[in-house]
BADREN-828654 format. One record per residue (C-alpha): residue number from 1; z, x, y. Coordinates in nm, 3 decimals. Each point is the difference from the previous one (the first is absolute). Layout:
// BADREN-828654
i NUM; w Z; u X; v Y
...
This chain:
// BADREN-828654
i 1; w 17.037; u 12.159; v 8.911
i 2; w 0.009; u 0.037; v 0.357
i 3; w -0.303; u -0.073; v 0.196
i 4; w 0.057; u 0.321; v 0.198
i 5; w -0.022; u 0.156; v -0.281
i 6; w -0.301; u -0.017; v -0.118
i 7; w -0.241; u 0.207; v 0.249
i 8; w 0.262; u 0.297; v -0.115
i 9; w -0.149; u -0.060; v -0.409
i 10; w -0.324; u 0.179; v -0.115
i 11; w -0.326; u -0.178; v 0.061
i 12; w -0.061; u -0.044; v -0.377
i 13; w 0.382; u -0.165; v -0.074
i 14; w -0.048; u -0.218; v 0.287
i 15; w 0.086; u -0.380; v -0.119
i 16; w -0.272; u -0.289; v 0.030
i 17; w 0.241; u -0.202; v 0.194
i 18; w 0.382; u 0.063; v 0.155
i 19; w 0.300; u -0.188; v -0.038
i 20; w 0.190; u -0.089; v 0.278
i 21; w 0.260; u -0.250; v 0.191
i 22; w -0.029; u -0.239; v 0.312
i 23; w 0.236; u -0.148; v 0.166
i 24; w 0.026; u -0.334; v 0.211
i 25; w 0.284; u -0.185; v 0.185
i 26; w 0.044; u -0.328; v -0.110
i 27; w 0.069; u -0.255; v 0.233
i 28; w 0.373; u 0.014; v -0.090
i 29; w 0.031; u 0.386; v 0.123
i 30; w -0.047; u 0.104; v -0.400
i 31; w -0.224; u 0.268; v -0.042
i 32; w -0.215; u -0.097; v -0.334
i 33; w -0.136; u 0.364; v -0.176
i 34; w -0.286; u -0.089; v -0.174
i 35; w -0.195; u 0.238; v -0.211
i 36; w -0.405; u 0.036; v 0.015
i 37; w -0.263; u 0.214; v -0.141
i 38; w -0.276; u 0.143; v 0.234
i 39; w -0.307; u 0.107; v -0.180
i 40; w -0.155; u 0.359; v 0.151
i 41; w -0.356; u 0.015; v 0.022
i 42; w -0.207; u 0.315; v -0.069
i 43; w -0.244; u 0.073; v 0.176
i 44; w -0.370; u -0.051; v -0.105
i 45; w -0.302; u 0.215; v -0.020
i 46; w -0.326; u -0.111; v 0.242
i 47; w -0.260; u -0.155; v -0.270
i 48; w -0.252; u -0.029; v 0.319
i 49; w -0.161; u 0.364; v -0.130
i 50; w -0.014; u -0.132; v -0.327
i 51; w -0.105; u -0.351; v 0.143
i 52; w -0.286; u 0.161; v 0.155
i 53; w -0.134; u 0.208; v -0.263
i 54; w -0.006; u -0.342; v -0.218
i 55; w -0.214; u -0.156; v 0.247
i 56; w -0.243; u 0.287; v 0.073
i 57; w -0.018; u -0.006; v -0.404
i 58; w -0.123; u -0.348; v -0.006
i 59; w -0.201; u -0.008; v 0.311
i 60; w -0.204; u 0.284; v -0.145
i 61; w -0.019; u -0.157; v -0.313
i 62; w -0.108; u -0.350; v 0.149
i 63; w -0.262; u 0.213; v 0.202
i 64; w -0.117; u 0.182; v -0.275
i 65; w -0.088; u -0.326; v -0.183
i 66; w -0.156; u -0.174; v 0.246
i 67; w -0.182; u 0.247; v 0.111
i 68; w -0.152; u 0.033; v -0.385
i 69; w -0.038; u -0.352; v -0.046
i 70; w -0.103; u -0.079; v 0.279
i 71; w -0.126; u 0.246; v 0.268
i 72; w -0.237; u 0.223; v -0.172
i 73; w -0.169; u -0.275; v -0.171
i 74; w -0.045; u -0.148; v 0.367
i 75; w -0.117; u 0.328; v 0.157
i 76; w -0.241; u 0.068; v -0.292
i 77; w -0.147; u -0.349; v 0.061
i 78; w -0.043; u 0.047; v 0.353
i 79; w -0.158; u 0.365; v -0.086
i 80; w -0.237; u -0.166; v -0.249
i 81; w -0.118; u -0.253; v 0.233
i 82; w -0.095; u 0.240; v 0.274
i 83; w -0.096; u 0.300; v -0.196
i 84; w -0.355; u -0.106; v 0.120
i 85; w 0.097; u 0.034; v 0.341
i 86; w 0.096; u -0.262; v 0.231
i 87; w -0.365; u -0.155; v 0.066
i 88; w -0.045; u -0.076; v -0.320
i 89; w 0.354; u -0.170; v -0.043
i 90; w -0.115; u -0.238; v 0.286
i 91; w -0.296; u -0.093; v -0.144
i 92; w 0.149; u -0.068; v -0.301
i 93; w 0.219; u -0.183; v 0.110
i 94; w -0.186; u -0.223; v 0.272
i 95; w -0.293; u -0.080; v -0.209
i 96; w -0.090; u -0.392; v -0.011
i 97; w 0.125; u -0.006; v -0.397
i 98; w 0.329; u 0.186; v 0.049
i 99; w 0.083; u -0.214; v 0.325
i 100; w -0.065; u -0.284; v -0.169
i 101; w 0.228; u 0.064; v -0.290
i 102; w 0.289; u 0.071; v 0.222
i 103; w -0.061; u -0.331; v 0.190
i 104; w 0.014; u -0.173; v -0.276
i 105; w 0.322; u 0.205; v -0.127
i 106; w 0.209; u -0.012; v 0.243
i 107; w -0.101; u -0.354; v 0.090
i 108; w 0.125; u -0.127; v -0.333
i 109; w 0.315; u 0.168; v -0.003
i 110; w 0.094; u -0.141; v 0.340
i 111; w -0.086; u -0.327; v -0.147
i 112; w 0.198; u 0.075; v -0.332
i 113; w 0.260; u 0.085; v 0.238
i 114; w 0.052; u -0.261; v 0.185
i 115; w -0.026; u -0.216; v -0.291
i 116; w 0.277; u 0.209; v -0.176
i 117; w 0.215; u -0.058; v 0.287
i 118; w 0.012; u -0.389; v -0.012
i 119; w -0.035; u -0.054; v -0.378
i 120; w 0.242; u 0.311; v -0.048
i 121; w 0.239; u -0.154; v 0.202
i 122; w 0.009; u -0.323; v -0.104
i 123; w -0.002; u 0.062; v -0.398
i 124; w 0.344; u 0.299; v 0.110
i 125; w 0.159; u -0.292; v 0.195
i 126; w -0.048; u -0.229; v -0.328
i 127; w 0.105; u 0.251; v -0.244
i 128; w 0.309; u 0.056; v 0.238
i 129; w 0.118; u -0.348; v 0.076
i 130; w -0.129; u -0.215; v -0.238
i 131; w 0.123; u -0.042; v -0.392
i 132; w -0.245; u -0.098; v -0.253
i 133; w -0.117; u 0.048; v -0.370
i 134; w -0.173; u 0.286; v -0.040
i 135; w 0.063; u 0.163; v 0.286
i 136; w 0.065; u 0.320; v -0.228
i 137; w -0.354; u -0.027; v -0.105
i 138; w -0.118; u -0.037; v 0.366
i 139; w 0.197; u 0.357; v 0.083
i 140; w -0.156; u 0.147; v -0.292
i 141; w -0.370; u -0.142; v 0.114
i 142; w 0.031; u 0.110; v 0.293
i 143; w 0.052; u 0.394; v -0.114
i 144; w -0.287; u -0.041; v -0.218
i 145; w -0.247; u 0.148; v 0.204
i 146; w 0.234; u 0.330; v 0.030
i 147; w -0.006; u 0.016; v -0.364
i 148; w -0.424; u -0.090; v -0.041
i 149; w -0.255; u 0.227; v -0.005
i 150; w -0.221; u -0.070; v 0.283
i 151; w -0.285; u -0.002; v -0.225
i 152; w 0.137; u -0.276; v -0.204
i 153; w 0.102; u -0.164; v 0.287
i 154; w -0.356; u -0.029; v 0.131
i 155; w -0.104; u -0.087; v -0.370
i 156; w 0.252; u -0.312; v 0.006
i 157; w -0.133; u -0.118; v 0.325
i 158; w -0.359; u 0.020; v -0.105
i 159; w 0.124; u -0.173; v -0.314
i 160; w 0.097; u -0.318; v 0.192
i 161; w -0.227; u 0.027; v 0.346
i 162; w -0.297; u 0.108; v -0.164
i 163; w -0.330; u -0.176; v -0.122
i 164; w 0.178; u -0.102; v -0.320
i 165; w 0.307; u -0.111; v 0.190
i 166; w 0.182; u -0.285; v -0.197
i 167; w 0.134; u -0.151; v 0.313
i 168; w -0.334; u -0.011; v 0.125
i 169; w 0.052; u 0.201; v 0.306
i 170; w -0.275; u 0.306; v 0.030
i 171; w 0.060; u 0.242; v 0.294
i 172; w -0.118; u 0.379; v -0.181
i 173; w -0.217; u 0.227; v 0.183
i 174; w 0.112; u -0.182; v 0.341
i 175; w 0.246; u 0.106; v 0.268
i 176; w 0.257; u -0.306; v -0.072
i 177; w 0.025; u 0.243; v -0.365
i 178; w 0.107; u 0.289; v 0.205
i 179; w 0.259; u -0.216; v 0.166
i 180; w 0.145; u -0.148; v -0.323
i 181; w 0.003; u 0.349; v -0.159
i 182; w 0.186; u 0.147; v 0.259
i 183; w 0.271; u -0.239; v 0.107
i 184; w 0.049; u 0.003; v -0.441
i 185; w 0.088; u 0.368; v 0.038
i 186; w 0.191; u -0.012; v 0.280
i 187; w 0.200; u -0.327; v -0.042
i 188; w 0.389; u 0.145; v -0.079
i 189; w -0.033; u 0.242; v 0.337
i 190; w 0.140; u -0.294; v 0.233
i 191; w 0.181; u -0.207; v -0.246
i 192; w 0.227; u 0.308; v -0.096
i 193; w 0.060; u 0.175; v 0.371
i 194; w 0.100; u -0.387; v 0.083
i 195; w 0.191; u -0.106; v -0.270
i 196; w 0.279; u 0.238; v 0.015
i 197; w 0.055; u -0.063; v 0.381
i 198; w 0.012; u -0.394; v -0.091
i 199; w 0.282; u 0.106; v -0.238
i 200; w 0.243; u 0.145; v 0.230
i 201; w -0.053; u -0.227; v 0.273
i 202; w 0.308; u -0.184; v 0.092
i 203; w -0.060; u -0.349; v -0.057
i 204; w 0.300; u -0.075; v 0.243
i 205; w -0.226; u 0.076; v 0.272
i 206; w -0.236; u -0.276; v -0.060
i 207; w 0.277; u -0.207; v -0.076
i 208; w 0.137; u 0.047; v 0.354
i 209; w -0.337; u -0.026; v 0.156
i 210; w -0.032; u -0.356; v -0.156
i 211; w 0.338; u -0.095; v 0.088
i 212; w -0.089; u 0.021; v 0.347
i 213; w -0.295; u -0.191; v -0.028
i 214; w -0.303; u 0.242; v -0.074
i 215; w -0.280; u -0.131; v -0.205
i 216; w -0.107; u 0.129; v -0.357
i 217; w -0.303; u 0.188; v 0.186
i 218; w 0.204; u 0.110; v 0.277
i 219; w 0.282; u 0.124; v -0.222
i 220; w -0.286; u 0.221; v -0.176
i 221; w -0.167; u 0.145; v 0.321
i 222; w 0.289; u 0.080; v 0.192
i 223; w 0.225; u 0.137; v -0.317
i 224; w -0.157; u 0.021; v -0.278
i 225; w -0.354; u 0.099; v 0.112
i 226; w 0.120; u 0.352; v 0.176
i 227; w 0.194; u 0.127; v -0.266
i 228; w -0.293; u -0.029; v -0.264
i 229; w -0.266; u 0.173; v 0.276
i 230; w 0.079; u 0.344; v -0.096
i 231; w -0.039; u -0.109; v -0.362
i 232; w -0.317; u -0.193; v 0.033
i 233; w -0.161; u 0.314; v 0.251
i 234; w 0.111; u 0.264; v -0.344
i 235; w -0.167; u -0.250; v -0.216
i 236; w -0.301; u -0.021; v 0.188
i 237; w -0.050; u 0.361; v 0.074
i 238; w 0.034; u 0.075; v -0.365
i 239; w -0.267; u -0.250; v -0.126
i 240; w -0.231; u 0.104; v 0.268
i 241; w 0.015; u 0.358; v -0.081
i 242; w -0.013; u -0.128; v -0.406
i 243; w -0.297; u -0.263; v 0.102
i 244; w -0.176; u 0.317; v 0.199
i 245; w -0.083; u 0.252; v -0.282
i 246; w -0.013; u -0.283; v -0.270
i 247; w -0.272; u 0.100; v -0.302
i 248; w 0.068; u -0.149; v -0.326
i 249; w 0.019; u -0.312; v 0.042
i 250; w -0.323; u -0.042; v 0.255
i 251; w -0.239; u 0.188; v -0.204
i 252; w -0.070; u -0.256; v -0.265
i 253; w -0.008; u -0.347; v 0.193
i 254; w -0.105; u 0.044; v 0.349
i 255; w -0.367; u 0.181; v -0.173
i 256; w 0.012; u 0.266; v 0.311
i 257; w -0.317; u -0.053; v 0.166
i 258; w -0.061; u 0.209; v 0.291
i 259; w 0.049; u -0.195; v 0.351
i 260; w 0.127; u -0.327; v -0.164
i 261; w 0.315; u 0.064; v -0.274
i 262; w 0.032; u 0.394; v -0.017
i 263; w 0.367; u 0.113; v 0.134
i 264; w 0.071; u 0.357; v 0.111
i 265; w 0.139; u 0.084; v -0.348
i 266; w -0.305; u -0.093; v -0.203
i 267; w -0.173; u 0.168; v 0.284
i 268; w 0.171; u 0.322; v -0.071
i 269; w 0.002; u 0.008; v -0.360
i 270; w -0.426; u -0.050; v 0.052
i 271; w -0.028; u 0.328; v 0.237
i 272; w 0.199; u 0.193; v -0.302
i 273; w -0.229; u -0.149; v -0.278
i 274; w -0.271; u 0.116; v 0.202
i 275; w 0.174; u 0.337; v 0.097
i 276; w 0.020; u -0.001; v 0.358
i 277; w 0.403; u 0.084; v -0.032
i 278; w -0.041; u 0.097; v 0.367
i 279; w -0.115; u -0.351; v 0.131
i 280; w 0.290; u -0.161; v -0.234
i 281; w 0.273; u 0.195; v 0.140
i 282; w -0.153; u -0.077; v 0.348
i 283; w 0.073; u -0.383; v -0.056
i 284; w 0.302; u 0.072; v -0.164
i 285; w 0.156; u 0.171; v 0.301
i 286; w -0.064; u -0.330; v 0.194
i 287; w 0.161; u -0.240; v -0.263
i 288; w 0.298; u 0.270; v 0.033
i 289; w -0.015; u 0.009; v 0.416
i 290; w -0.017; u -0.359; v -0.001
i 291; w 0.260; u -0.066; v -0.275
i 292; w 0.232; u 0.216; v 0.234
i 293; w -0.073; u -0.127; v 0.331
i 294; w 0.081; u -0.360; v -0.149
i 295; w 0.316; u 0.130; v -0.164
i 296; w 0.117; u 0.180; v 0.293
i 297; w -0.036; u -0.326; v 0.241
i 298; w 0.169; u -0.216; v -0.254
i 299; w 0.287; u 0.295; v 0.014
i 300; w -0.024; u -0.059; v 0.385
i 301; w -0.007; u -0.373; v 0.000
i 302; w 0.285; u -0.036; v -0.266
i 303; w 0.259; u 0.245; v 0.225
i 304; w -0.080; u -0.181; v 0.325
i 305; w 0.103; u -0.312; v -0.204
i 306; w 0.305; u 0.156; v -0.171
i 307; w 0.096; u 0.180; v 0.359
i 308; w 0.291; u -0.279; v 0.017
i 309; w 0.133; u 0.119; v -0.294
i 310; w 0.054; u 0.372; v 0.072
């Protein structure tokens, strides 16, 4: 069938492709016919209407949910706390007990924080690059505490730190308790925002780094070191936040006396036993404002590190 022929045929007998001949001049001065098939596109329909009803779909969806899950429990927290006006949400919230509490809080978390991001670090760079028997059972020890209730977890610690300890070691109803407790809850944070980074590093670059004479501690700050910061910043965010609003497993060994071992969690859950639910949602707004500032600034301080990347 003639090419030409074909814009003359109806639109529905119109063939998929057209058969048709070339010809070239060999070298020689003989023309060589060869025969070829050229495939006809039809034109497509714009999915970009569709496309953009699919999105607006989910978005609103994704809205929706959050906004359930998440907003109007917020808003109705931050109603309840000032529902006795804003005078009384101060003085909730400064008094000498309260202050105290979040001190205490938010000093321990920083600690546990800190801690997580050494200790984390090193046990993720072991588990990565180190083969050993058992290391199965390490993984799956270190997941525990996902798994745990916090109350048991605060039951096994008194278990082995408290006054019938059988290693000896008694540290319930003091503030070294709340640090054990909490860097027991919030142990896999680090080890498991690290860990997957240490796996897809490319060992050739540390390879190359020693072949040109770089140290073992060199090689890790100037290669290894800034591709795990991101990690180890996610890690850390996450077990403050965890370490932050931590109950169950600081209720039962750290006795929560008032100026000396009593967190803002226990602090809380005493203002509702005593039904001032005003005063508790006034402390719990500041665990959440300071849970956000400190997530936001670890946001900020992991994209200025990760600005080479982008």
């Amino acid at each position: 069938m003639p090419a030409s022929s074909v814009g003359h045929m109806p639109s529905g007998m119109r063939p998929r492709c057209v058969l048709g001949l070339l010809g070239f001049r060999q070298p020689g001065g003989n023309e060589l016919t060869v025969m070829t098939t050229v495939a006809l596109s039809r034109p497509r329909r714009s999915s970009a209407p569709r496309d953009r009803a699919s999105t607006a779909l989910s978005l609103g969806f994704v809205t929706t949910f959050l906004m359930v899950m998440v907003g109007l429990p917020l808003a109705a927290l931050v109603w309840e706390a000032t529902s006795d006006g804003t005078q009384s949400f101060w003085d909730t919230v400064s008094s000498p007990e309260a202050v105290a509490a979040l001190k205490l809080t938010v000093g321990a978390s920083l600690a546990v924080s800190a801690l997580n991001a050494v200790l984390g670090t090193i046990t993720a760079w072991v588990l990565v690059r180190d083969e050993f028997r058992g290391k199965t059972i390490v993984n799956a020890i270190i997941d525990l505490p996902f798994a745990l209730p916090t109350i048991v977890a605060g039951l096994t610690l008194l278990a082995l730190y408290g006054p019938t300890s059988p290693v000896g070691i008694d540290v319930a109803f003091t503030r070294t308790s709340i640090v054990l407790a909490l860097m027991f809850v919030t142990l896999p944070f680090v080890v498991r925002t690290v860990q997957p980074v240490l796996q897809e590093l490319d060992p050739e670059l540390e390879e190359a780094a020693r072949s040109l004479g770089a140290s073992n501690p060199t090689t890790f700050r100037r290669i290894v070191f800034p591709n795990i910061v991101p990690g180890i910043l996610s890690g850390v965010a996450l077990a403050f936040a965890k370490a932050v609003g931590e109950f169950g497993s600081l209720v039962i060994i750290t006795g929560n006396v008032p100026f000396k071992t009593e967190v803002s969690s226990v602090h809380i859950y005493g203002r509702i036993e005593s039904g001032d639910s005003a005063g508790a949602a006034a402390v719990a707004v500041v665990l959440l404002g300071i849970s956000f500032l400190t997530l936001l600034s670890i946001g900020a301080i992991r994209h200025y590190a990760t600005r080479h990347d982008r």
